[in-house]
C-alpha positions as CSV (number, residue, x, y, z in Angstrom):
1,X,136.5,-49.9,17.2
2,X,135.4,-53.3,18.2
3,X,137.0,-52.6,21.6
4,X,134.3,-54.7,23.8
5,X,133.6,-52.2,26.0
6,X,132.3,-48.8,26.2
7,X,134.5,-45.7,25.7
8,X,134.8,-42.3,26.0
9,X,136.4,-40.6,23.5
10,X,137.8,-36.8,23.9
11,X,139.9,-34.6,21.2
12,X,143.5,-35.0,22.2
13,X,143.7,-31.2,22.6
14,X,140.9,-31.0,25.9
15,X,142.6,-29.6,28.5
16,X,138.9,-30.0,30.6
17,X,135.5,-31.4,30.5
18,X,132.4,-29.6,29.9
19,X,129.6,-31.7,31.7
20,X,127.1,-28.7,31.5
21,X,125.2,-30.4,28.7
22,X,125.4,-33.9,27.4
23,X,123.3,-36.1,24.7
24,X,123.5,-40.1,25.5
25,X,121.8,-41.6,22.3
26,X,120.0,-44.9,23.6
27,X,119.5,-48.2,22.6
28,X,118.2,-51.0,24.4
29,X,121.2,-53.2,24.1
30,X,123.5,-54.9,27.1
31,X,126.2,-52.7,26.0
32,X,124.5,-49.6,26.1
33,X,122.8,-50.1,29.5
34,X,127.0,-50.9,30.6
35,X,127.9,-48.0,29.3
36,X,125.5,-45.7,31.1
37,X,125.8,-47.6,34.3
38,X,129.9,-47.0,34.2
39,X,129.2,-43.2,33.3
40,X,126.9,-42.6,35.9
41,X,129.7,-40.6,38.2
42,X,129.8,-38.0,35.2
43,X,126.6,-37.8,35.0
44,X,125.8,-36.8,38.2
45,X,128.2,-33.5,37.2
46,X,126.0,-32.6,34.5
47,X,124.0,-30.1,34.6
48,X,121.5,-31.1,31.8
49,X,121.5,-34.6,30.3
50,X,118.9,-35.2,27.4
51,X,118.3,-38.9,26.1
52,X,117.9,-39.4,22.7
53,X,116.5,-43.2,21.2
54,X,118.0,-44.7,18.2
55,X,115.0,-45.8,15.9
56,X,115.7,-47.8,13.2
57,X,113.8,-48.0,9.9
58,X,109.8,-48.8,10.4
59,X,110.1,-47.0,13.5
60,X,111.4,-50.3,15.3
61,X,113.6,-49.5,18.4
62,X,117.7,-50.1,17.6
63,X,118.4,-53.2,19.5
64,X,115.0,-54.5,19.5
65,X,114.7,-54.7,23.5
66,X,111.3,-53.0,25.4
67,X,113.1,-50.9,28.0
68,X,112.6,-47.7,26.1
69,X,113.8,-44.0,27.7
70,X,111.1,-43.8,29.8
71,X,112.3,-46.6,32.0
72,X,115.5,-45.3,31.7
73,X,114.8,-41.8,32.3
74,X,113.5,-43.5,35.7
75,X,116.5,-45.2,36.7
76,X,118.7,-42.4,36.1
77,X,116.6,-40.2,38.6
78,X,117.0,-43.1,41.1
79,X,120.9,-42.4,40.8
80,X,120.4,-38.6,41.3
81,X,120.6,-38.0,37.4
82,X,118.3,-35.8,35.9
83,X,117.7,-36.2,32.4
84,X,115.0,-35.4,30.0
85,X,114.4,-37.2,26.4
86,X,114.2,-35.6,23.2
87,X,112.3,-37.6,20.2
88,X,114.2,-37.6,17.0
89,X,113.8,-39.1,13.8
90,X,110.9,-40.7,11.6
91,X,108.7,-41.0,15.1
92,X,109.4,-37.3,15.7
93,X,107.9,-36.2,12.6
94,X,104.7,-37.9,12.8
């Protein structure tokens, strides 16, 4: 899409949002940090929000940064977000 910034994308037929569950897959890029500050006033409605990393091959983090879920898991609880993370992947099977 190349748009620049983050978006949210819904099916043109949604007449309504369902924000009891959502899935934010992470990676510890500028971008992705933006898009989860912006989307923090929906996810305060959630009712459950699970993390999930994006691990590239070797295991290696997607955007090679340090800030992993934990630390991110932290700052969404400071912002009255409660989210829990859910390992996927080659480091999940191990």
């Amino acid at each position: 899409m190349q748009a620049g910034r983050p978006l949210f994308i819904a099916p043109d037929n949604v007449s309504w949002l369902d924000l009891r569950s959502v899935l934010m897959a992470w990676k510890d890029t500028p971008e992705a940090r933006r898009a989860i500050a912006y989307s923090l006033p929906m996810l305060r409605k959630a009712k459950e929000v699970t993390i999930t990393e994006i691990v590239e091959a070797g295991g290696q983090p997607a955007g090679g940064g340090c800030r992993g879920p934990g630390m991110l898991l932290t700052w969404l609880s400071r912002h009255g977000v409660s989210a829990s993370e859910v390992r996927a992947g080659a480091e999940a099977e191990t």
